[in-house]
Backbone as CSV, one residue per row, in Angstrom:
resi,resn,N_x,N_y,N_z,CA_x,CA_y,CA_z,C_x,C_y,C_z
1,UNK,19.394,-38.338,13.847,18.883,-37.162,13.168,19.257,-35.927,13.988
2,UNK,19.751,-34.762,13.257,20.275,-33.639,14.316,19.151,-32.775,14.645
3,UNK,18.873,-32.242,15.303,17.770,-30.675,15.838,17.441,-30.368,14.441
4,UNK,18.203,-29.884,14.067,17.576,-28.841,12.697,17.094,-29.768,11.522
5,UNK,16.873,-31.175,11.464,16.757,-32.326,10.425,15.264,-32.237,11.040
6,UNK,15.020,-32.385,12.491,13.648,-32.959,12.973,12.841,-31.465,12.740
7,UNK,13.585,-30.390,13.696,12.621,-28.867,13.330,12.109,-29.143,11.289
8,UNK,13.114,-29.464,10.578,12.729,-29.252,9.343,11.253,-30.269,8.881
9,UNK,11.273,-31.635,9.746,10.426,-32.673,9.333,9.010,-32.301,9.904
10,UNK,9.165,-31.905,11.177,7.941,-30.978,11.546,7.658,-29.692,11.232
11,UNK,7.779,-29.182,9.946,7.690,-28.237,9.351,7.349,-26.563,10.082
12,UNK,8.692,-27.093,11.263,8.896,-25.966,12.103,10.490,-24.835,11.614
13,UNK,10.136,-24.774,10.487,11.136,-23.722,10.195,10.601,-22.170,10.117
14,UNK,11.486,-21.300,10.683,10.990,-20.050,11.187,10.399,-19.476,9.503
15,UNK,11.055,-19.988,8.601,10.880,-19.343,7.369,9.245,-19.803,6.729
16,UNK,8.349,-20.225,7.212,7.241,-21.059,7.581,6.302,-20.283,7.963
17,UNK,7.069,-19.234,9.139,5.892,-18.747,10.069,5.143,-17.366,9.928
18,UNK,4.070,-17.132,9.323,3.328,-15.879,8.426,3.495,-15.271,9.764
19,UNK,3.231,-15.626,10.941,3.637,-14.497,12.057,5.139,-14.122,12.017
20,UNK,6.057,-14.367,12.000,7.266,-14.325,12.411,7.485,-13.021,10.790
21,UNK,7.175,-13.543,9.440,7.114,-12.676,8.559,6.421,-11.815,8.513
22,UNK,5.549,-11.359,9.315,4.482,-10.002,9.592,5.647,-9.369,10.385
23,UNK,5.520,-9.885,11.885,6.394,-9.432,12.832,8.063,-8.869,12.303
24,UNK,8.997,-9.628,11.313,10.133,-8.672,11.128,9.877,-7.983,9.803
25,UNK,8.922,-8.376,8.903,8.028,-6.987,8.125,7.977,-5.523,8.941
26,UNK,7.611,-5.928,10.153,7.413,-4.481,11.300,8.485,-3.976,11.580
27,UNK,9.523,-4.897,12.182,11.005,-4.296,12.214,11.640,-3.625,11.378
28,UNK,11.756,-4.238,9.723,12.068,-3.522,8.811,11.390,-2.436,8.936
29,UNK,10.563,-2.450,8.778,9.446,-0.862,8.875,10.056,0.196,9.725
30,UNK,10.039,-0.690,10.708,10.490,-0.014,11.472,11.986,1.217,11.232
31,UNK,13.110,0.240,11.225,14.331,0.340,9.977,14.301,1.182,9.531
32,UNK,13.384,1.317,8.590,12.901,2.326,6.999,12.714,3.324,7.641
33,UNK,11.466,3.058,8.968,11.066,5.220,8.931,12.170,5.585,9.965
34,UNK,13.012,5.149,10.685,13.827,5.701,11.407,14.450,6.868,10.878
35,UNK,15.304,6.685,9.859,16.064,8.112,9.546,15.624,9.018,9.234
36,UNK,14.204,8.524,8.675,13.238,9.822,8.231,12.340,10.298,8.972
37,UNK,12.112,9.788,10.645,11.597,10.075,11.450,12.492,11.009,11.943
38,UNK,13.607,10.178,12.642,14.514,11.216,13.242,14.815,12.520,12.695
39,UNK,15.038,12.892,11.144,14.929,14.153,10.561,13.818,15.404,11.752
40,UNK,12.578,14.711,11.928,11.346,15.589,12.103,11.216,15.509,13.444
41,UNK,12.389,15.134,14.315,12.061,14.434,15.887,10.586,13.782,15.755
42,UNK,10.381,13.301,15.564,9.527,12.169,16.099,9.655,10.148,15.569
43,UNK,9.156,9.722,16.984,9.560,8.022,16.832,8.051,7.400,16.169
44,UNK,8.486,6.425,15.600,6.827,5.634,15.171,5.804,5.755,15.507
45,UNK,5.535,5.602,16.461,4.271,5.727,17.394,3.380,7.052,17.212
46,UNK,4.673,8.129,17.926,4.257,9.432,17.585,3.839,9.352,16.093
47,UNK,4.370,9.297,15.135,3.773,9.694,13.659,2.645,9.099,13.249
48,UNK,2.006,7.753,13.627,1.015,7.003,13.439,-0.225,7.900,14.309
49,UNK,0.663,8.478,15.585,-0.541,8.898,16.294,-0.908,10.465,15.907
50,UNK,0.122,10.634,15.183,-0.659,12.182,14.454,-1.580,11.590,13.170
51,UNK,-0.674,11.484,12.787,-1.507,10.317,11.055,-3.012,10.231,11.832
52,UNK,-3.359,9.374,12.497,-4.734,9.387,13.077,-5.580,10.321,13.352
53,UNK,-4.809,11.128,14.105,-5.487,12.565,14.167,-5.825,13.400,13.403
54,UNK,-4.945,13.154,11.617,-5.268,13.895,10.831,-6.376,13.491,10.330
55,UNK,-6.541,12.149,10.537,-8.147,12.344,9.716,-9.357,12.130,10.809
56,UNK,-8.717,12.498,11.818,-10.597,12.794,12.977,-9.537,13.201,13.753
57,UNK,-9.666,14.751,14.108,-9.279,15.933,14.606,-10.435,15.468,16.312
58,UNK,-9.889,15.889,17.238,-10.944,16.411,18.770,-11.367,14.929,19.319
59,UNK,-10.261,14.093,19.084,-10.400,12.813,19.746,-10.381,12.394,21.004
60,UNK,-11.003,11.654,21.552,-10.322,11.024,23.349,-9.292,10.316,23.446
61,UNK,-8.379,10.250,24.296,-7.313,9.615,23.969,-7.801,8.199,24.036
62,UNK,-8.830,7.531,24.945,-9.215,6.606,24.758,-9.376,6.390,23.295
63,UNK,-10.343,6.946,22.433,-10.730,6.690,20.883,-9.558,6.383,20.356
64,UNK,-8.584,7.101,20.218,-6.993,7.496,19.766,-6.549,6.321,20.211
65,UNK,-6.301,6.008,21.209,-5.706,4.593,21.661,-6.690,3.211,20.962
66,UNK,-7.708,3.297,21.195,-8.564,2.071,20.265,-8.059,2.091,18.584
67,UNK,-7.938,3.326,18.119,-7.390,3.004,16.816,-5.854,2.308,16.303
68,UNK,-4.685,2.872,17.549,-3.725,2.415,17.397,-3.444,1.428,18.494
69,UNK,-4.431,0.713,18.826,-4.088,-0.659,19.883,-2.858,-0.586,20.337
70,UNK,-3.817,0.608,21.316,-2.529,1.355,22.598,-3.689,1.202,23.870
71,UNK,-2.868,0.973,24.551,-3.374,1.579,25.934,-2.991,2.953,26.310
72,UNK,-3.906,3.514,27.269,-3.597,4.727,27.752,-2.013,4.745,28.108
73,UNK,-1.746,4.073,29.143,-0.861,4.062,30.429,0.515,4.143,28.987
74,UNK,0.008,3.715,27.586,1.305,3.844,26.817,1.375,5.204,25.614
75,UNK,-0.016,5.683,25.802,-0.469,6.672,25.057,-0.047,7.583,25.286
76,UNK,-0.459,8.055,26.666,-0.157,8.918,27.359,1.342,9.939,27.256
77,UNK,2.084,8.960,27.429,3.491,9.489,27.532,4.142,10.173,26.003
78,UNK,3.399,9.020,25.097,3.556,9.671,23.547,3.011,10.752,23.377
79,UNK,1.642,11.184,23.593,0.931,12.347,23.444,1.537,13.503,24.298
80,UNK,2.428,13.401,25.658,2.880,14.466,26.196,3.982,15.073,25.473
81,UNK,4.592,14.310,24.819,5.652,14.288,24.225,5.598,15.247,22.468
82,UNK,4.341,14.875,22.084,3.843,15.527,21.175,3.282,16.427,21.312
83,UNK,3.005,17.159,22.463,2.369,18.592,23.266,3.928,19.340,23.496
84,UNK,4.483,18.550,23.998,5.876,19.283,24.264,6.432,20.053,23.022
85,UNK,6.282,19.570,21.921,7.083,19.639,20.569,5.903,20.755,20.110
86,UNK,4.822,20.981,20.019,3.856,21.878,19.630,2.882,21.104,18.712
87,UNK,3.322,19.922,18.521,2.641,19.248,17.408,0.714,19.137,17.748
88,UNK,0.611,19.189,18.729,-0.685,18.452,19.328,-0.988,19.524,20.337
89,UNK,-2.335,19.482,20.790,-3.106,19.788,21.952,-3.945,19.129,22.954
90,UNK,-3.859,19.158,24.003,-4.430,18.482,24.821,-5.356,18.940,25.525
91,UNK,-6.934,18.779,25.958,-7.554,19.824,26.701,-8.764,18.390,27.688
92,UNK,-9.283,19.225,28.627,-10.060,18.000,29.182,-11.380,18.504,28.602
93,UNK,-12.546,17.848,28.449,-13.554,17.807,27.984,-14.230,18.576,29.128
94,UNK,-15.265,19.914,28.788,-15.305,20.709,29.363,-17.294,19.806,30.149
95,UNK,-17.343,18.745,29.159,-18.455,17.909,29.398,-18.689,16.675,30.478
96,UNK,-17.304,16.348,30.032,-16.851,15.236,31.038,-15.293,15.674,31.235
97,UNK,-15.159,15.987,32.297,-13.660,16.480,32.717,-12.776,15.014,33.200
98,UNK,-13.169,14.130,32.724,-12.573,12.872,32.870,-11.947,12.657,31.734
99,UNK,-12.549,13.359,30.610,-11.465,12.866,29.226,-11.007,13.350,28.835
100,UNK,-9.688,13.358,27.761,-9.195,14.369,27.634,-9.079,14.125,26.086
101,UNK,-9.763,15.086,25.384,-9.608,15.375,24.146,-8.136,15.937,23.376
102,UNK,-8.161,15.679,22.175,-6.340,16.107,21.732,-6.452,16.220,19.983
103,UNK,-6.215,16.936,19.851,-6.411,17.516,18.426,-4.674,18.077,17.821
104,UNK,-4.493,18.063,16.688,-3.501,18.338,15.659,-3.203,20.161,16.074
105,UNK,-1.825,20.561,16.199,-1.706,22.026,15.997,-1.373,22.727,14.379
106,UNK,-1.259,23.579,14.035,-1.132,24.187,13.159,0.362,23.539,12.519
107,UNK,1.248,23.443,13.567,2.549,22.784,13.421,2.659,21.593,12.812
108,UNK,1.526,20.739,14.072,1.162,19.492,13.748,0.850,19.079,12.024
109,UNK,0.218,19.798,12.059,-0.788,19.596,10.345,0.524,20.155,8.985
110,UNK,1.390,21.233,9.517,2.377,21.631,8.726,3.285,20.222,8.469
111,UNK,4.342,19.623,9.670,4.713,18.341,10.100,4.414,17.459,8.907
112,UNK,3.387,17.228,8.719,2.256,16.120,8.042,2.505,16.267,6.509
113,UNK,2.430,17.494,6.535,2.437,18.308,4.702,3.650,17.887,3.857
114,UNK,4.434,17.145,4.530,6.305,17.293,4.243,5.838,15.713,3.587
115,UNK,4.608,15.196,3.561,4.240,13.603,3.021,5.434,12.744,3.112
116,UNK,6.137,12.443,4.379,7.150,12.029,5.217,6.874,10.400,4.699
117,UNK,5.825,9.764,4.230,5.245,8.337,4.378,5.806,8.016,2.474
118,UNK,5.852,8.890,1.643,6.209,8.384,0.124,6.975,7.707,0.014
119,UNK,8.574,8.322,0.318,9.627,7.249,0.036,9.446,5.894,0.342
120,UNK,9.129,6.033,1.380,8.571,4.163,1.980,8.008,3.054,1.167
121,UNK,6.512,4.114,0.532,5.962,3.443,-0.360,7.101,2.738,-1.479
122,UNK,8.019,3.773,-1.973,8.310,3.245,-3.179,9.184,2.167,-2.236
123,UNK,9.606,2.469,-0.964,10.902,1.241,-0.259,10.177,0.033,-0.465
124,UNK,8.762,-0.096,-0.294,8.607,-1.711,-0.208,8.556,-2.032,-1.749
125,UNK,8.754,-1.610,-2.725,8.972,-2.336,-3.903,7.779,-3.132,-4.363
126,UNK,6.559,-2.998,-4.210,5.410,-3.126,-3.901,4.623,-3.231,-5.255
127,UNK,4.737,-1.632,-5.932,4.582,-0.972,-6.772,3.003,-1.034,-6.803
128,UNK,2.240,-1.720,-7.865,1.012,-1.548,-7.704,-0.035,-2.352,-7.149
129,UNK,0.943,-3.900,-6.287,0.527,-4.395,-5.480,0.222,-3.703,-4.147
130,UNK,0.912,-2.762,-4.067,0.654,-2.350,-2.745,-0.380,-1.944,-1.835
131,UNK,-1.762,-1.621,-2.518,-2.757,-1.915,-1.659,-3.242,-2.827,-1.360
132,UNK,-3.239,-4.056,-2.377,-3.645,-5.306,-2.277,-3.363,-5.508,-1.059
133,UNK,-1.400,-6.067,-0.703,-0.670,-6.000,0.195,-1.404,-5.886,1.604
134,UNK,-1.518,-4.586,1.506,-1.859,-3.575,2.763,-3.556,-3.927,3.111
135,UNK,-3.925,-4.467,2.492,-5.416,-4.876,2.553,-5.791,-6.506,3.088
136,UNK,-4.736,-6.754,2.570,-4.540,-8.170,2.654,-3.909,-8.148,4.582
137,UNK,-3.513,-7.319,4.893,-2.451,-7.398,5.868,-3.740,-6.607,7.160
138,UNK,-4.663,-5.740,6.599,-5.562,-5.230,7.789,-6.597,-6.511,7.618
139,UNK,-7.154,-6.888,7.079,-7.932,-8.294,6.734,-7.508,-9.334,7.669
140,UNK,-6.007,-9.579,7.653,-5.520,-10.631,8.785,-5.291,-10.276,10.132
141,UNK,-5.177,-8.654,10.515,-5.365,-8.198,11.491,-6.433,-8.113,11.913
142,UNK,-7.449,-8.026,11.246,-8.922,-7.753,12.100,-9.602,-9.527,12.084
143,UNK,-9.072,-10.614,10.974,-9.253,-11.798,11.630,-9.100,-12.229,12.843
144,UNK,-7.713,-12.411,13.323,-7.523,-12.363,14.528,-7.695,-11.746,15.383
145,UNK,-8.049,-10.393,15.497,-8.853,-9.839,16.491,-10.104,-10.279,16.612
146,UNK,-10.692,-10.889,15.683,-12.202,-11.176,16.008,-12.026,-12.342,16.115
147,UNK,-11.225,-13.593,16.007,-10.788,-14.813,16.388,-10.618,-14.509,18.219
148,UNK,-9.873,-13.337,18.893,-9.342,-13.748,20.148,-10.421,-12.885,20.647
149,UNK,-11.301,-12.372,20.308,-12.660,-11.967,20.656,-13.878,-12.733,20.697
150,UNK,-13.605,-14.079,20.105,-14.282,-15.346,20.172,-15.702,-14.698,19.418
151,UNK,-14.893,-13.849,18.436,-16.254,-13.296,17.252,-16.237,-14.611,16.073
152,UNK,-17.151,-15.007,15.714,-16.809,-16.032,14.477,-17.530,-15.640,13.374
153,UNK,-18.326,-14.102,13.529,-18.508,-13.599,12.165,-17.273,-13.179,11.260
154,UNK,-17.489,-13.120,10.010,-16.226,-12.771,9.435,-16.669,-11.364,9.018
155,UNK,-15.647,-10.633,8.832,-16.073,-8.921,8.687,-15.688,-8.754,6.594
């Protein structure tokens, strides 16, 4: 029997694996907003991390990082980067000078207005599945987070 006869009998084919199809789901994604990122200088990350900001403005970067399951040490460098460009502000908390709060600029919020995220929609071909989709897809993300959190309520 050759390698790829036995991978097939143990029903180890990559085409199988709902992770492996999430994961180059992301790549494509990835793919997709590139050219239309690059238009506006900014990379993925950055746009997700304004997107966030637009809807809760005067965040900690900690908060900001809990929403986009970032760490600081990777946050950080994105958010300077988005201060550089004018998009964002950065200030330390005049309460606790340990945190540093970061809010949307006028630029920032202009940026946003250009609804940079449509074409996409129609790219995944989705049509009026597409929240389902997308619901279906934060549902399995917050399973497994509460699976490797050894939570066994279901949310």
């Amino acid at each position: 029997m050759t390698r790829t006869a036995k991978a097939e009998t143990k029903g180890r084919k990559l085409s199988n694996f709902l992770c492996f199809a999430v994961y180059s789901a992301n790549l494509a994604f990835g793919r997709a907003y590139k050219p239309i990122l690059d238009a506006v200088g900014l990379t993925y990350t950055q746009y997700i991390a304004m997107i966030a900001l637009s809807e809760a403005d005067d965040q900690t970067v900690s908060a900001l990082g809990e929403k986009l399951f970032l760490e600081s040490n990777t946050l950080t460098p994105i958010l300077k980067k988005l201060e550089q460009s004018g998009y964002i502000s950065r200030v330390r908390d005049p309460a606790d000078e340990r945190q540093v709060r970061v809010s949307l600029t006028v630029a920032g919020r202009r940026l946003l207005d250009k609804e940079i995220n449509a074409s996409l929609v129609d790219a995944t071909g989705l049509g009026d599945e597409f929240p389902i989709v997308q619901k279906s897809v934060v549902r399995l993300r917050d399973n497994l987070l509460q699976h490797t959190r050894g939570d066994s309520t279901k949310g």
